[in-house]
N, C-alpha and C positions, 0 to 999 in steps of 0.2 A: 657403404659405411663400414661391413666388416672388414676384418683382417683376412688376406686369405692364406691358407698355409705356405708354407716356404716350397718356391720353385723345386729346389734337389736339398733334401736332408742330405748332411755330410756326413760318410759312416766313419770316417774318420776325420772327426775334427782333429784339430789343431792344439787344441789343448781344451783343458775342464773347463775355464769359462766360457769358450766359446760355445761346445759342449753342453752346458747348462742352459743358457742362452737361446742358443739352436731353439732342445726341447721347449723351454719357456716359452717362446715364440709361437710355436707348433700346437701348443696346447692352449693357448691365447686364441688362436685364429678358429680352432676346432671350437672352443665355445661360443664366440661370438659367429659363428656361422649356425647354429644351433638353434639361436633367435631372429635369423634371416627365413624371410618369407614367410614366416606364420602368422595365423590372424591373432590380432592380439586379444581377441578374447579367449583362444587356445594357450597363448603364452601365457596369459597373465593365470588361466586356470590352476584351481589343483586337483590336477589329474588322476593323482593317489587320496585317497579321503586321509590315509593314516599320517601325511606329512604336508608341509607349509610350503614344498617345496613349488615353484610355478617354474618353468624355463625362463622369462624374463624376472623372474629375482633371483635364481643361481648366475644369472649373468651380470646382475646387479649387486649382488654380493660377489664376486670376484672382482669388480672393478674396487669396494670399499676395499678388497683385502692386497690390492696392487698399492693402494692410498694407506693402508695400515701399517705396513709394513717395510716399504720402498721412502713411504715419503716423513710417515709418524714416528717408526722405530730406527730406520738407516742414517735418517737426515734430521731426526726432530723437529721436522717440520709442523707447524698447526694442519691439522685436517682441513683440505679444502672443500667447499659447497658439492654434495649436499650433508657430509660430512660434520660437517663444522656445526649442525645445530642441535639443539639440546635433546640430548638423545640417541643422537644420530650415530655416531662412532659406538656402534655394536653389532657384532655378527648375526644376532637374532633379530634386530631392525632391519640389517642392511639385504635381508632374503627376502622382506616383503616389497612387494609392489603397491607405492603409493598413489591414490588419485592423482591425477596427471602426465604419471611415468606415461611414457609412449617405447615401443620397441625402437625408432630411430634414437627417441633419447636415450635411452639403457644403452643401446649399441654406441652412441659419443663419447658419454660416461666412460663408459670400457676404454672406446681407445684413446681419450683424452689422461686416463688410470695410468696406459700403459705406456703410455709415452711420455708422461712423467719420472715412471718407474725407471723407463729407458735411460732417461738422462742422469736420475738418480745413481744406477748402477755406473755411467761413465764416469762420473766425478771419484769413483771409488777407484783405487791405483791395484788396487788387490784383491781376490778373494778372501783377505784374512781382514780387513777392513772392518774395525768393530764398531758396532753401530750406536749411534748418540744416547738410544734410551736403552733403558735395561728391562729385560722381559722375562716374566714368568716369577717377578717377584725375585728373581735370581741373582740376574746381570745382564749386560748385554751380548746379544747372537754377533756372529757375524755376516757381511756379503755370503758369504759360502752357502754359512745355513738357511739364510731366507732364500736365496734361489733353490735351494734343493726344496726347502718347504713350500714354496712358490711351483712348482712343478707337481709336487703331490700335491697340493690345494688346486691345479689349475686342472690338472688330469682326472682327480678322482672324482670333480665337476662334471669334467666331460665324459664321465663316463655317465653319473645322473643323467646328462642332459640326452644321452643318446637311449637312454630310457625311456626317458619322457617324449621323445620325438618317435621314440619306433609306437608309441603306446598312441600316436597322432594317426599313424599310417597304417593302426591292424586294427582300429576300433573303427 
């Protein structure tokens, strides 16, 4: 069910979309292999007493935040299931792991997120593509910026999660 990285990173793309893209990708695949093969009572744990974080809900909060901001902010789309219930569209809900999650379902979740997102970004003709709602109380982002923020949100995950995994394999 995961993603798995890209065959040959390009060192030299073709241009900044593809570019962003690329890495999005890259960093996509690195987290959702992160909740591949562990027992879900280790995923679902938290491993550090001082935070909420588990591996299967850093994975399950990156899937809301492909839906946040790919399908909520770019396209104003409604938040799709499990999103869309009350409460549900929030970055401190969307880290916990609720009775029923299972690691295959968090890992669908994701790539069901991202392949959304995917098609989301097709439909957009440009980088400069400014997006339906407005954020930050401000205005609205553009394509450009939510991929770049999409790349820091999806990396600095996977950096958590390579925490959390190495803290699996020295304990």
């Amino acid at each position: 069910m995961a993603e798995s990285p890209p065959a040959k990173l390009e060192l030299q793309p073709d241009d900044e979309r593809s570019a962003l893209l690329q890495r999005l990708d890259h960093y996509r695949a690195v987290a959702a292999a992160a909740l591949v093969g562990v027992l879900w009572r280790l995923a679902s744990a938290r491993l550090f007493p001082a935070t909420d974080m588990t591996i299967a809900g850093i994975v399950k909060h990156l899937a809301w935040a492909e839906d946040r901001w790919f399908q909520g902010r770019l396209l104003g789309s409604e938040m799709s299931a499990p999103w869309n219930q009350a409460g549900a569209d929030d970055a401190d809900h969307s880290i916990r792991v609720a009775p029923g999650d299972t690691a295959d379902g968090i890992l669908a979740l994701y790539a069901s997120a991202c392949e959304r997102s995917r098609v989301a970004v097709a439909r957009c003709d440009s980088l400069s593509h400014v997006a339906a709602v407005p954020s930050f109380g401000i205005g609205p982002v553009n394509l450009r910026w939510i991929l770049v923020h999409m790349v820091e949100e999806t990396a600095r995950h996977a950096g958590h999660l390579d925490v959390l995994r190495d803290t699996l394999t020295n304990s």
